[in-house]
C-alpha positions as CSV (number, residue, x, y, z in Angstrom):
1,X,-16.5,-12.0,0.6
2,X,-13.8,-10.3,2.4
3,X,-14.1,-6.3,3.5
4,X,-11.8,-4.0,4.7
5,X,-10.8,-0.7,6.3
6,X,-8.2,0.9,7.4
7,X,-7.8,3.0,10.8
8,X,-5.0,5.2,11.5
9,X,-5.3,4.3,15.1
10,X,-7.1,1.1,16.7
11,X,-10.1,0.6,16.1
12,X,-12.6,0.0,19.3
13,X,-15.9,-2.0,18.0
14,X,-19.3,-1.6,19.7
15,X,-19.6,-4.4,22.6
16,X,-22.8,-4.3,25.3
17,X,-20.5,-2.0,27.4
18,X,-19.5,0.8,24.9
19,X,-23.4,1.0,23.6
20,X,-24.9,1.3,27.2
21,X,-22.5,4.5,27.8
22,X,-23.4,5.7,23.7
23,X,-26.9,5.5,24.8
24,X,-26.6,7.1,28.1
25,X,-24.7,9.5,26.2
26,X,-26.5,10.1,23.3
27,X,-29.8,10.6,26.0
28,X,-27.4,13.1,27.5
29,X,-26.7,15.1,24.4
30,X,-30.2,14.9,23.3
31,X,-31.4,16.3,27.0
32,X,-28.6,19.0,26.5
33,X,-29.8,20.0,22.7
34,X,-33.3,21.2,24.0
35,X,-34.1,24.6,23.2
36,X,-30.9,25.4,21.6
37,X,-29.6,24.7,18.0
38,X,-25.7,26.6,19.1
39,X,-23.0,23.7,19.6
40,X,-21.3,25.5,21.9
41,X,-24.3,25.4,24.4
42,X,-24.7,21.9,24.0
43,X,-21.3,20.9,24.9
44,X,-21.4,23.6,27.7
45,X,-24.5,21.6,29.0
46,X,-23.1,18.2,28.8
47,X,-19.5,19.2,29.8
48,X,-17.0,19.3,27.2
49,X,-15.6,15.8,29.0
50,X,-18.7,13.6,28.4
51,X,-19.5,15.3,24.8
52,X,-15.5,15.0,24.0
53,X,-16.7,11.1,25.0
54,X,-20.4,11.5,23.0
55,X,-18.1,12.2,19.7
56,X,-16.1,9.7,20.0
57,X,-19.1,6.8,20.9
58,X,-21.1,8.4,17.8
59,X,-17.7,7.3,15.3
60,X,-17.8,3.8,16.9
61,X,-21.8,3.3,17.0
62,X,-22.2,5.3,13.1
63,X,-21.5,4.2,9.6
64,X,-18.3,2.0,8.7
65,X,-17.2,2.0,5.3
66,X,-16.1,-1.4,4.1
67,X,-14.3,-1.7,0.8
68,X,-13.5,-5.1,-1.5
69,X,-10.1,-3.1,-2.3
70,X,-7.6,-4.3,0.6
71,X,-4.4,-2.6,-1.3
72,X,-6.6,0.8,-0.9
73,X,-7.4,0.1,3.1
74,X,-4.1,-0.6,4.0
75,X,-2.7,2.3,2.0
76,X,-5.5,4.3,4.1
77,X,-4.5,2.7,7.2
78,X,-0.6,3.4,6.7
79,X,2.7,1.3,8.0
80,X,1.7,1.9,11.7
81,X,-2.3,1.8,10.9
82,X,-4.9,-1.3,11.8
83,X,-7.1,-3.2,9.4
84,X,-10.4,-4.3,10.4
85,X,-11.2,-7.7,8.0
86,X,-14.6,-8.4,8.0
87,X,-15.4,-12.2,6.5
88,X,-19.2,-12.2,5.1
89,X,-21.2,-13.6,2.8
90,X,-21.4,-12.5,-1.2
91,X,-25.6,-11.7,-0.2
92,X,-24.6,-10.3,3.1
93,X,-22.3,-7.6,1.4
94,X,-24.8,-6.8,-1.1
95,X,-27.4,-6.1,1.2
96,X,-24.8,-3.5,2.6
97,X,-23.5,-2.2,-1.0
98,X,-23.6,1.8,-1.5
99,X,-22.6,1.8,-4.6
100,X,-18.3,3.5,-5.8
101,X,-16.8,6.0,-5.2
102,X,-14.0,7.4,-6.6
103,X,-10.7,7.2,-4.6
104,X,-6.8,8.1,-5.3
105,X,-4.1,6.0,-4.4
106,X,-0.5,6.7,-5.1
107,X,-1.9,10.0,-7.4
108,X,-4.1,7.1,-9.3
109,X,-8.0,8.1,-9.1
110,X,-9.7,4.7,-9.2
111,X,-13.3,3.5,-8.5
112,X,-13.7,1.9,-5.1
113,X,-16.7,-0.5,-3.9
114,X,-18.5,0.9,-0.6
115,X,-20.3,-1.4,1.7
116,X,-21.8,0.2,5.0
117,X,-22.2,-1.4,8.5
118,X,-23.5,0.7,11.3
119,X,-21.6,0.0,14.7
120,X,-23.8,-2.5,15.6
121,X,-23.6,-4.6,12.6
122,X,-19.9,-4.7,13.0
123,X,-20.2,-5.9,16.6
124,X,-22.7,-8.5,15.5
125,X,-20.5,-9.8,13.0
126,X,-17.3,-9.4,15.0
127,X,-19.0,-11.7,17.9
128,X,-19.7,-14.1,15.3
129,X,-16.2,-14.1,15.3
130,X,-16.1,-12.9,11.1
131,X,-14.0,-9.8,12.1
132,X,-10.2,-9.4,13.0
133,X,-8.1,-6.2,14.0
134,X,-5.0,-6.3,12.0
135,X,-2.2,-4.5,13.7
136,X,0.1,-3.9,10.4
137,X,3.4,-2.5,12.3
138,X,3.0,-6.0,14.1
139,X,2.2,-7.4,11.1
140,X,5.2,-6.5,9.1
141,X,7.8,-6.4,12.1
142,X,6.8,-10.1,12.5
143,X,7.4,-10.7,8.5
144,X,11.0,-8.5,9.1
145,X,11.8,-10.5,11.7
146,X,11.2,-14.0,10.4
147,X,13.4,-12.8,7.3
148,X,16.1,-11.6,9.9
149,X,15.8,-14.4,12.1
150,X,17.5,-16.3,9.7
151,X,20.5,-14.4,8.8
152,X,20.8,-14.2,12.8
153,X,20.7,-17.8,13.5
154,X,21.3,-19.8,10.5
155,X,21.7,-23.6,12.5
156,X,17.5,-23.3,13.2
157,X,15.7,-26.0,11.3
158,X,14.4,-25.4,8.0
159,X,11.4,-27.7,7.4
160,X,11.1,-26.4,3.4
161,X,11.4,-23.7,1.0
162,X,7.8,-23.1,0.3
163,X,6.9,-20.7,3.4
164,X,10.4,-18.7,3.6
165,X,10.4,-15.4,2.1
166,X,12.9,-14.0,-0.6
167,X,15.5,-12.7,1.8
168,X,15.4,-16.0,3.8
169,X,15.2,-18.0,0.4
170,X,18.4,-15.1,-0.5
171,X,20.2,-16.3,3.1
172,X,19.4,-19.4,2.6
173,X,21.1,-19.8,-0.4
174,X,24.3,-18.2,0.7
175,X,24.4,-20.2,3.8
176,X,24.6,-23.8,1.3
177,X,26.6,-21.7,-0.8
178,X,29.5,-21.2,1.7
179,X,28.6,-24.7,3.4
180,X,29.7,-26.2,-0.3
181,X,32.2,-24.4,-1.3
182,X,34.2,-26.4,2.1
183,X,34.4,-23.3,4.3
184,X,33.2,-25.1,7.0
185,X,34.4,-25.4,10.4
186,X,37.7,-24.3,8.6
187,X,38.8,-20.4,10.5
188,X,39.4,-17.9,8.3
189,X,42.6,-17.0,6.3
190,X,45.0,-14.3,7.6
């Protein structure tokens, strides 16, 4: 089963090195919580540096919210955003379902499947290498420029019409179009 989730910015996922320093970290924060229950002494203890750094370890090494709904993670994620695919097992997923939640998308309130990995479940399964970061501005540059790459060069070889997109399909078609019609090689009329 396929799972998804969308990040405005990239994602960093848990390796050996970022859960040693979340540990140390954590230790820290835990050290500099004694006696006190006010925030602002905590972070004054630590330093607002390495607790800045403790908040950002805890988002990495805490709960990750997987949904089934890939149309709703990369609306979350946005043009510029990253996708996270994760590529388990059906019994895998249900051992990590939490049940729907309602979510709106495009003004349409919808149910949505939740599936939760803590950070180090999704640095086990990304090192069994069933995870990829999606970049989607890469993602859909790369589809623009295919489609534009075309109408750029139209002399590159065309190995069939299956894999081309509609605007390549749409270039394509004008290209044959002008090729048949006996223009040619043949300059243009003053």
């Amino acid at each position: 089963m396929k799972l998804y989730r969308g990040y405005k910015e990239k994602p960093e996922i848990l390796d050996e090195k970022l859960e040693n320093e979340w540990n140390e970290l954590n230790t820290a924060k835990q050290a500099a919580s004694e006696g006190t229950k006010n925030p602002i002494d905590v972070i004054n203890r630590m330093g607002s540096e390495r607790f800045g750094r403790w908040a950002k370890l805890a988002k990495i090494a805490g709960s990750q919210f997987f949904t089934d709904d890939e149309e709703m993670a990369r609306g979350f994620a946005g043009e510029k955003g990253f996708l996270i695919v994760v590529d388990i097992s059906d019994e895998i997923a249900g051992e990590h379902y939490s049940g729907d939640q309602i979510m709106a998308r495009e003004g349409k309130p919808r149910p949505i499947s939740n599936f939760v990995f803590s950070g180090k479940e999704l640095a086990r399964i990304s090192k069994d290498g069933n995870a990829n970061i999606i970049d989607l501005e890469i993602e859909r540059r790369s589809k623009e420029g295919r489609a534009d790459s075309l109408e750029v060069n139209p002399f590159r070889t065309i190995r069939g019409n299956d894999d081309l997109s509609e605007k390549d399909r749409s270039a394509l078609e004008d290209i044959r179009r002008t090729i048949s019609d006996g223009h040619e090689g043949k300059p243009p009329k003053a």
